[in-house]
N, C-alpha and C positions, 0 to 999 in steps of 0.2 A: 265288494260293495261295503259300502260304509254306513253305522245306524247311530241314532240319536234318539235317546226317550228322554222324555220330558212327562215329569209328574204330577201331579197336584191332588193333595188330600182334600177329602169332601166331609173328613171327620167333623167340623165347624160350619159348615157349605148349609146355608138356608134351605127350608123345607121345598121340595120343586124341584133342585140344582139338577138331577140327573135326568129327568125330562126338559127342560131348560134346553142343557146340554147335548141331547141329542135330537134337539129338534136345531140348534145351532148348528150340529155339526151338518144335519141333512140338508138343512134348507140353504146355508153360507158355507162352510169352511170346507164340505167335500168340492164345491164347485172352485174356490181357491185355488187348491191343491193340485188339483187333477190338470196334467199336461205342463205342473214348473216343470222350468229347466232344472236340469240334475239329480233331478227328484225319480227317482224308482219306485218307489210307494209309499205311501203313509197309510197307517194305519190308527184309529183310533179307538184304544180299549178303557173301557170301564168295570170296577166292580161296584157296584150301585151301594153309595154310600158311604166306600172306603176309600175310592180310590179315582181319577181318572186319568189318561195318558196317552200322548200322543207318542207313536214308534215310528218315524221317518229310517227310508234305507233311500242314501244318495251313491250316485254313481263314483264320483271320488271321493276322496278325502280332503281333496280342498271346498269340495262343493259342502258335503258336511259341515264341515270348519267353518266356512262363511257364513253361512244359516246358524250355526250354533251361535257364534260370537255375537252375531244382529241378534237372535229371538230372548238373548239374555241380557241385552240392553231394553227390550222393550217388552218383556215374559210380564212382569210387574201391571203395564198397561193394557197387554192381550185382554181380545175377547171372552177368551176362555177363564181367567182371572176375575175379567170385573162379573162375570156369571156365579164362578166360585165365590168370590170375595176377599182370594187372596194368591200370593203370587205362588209358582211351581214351588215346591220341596225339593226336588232336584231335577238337573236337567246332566246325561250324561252319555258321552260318545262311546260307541263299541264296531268292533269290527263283525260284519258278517262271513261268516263262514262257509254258507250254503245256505240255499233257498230250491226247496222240492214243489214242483207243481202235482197234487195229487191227480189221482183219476176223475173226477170231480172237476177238472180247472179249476182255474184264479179266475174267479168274479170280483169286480171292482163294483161302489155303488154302497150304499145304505144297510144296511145290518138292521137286525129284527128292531120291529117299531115296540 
């Protein structure tokens, strides 16, 4: 499997931006997401106020590749940008090495409101 995080500081990011944020991601961008093609999962993490980022794991490496190359011509004009107010910090591919489904399963879906 192949991953792609994509960053954006919230150090500068208008008062709101992480309820913003996760109501964009609830209400829009999980529904986006869910069922691309090539796409094995996305996740999206925040630390409220410092940081937020999106963690994609694609099934190849070209499926990655092509996604990366398109979302860093238009990262600048994303949703998630014009909410921020500025484009990602970095955007950067890695390989995954293993992915453990705990005792718990993998729930997909909206993380604490």
């Amino acid at each position: 499997m192949y991953g792609l995080s994509v960053r954006w500081s919230l150090a500068e990011a208008p008062a709101g931006v992480d309820a913003a944020l996760r109501e964009y991601v609830h209400d829009t961008s999980l529904a986006k997401f869910s069922g691309m093609d090539g796409l094995r999962f996305k996740t999206w993490r925040t630390r409220p106020g410092e940081w937020f980022e999106g963690t994609y794991v694609f099934e190849t490496a070209a499926a990655r590749d092509t996604f990366a190359t398109w979302f860093a011509e238009v990262a600048a004009d994303s949703p998630g940008s014009k909410i921020i107010g500025s484009a990602p910090v970095f955007q950067e591919p890695f390989d995954v090495v293993a992915v453990a489904e705990g005792g718990s399963g993998f729930a997909a879906g909206p993380g604490p409101v």
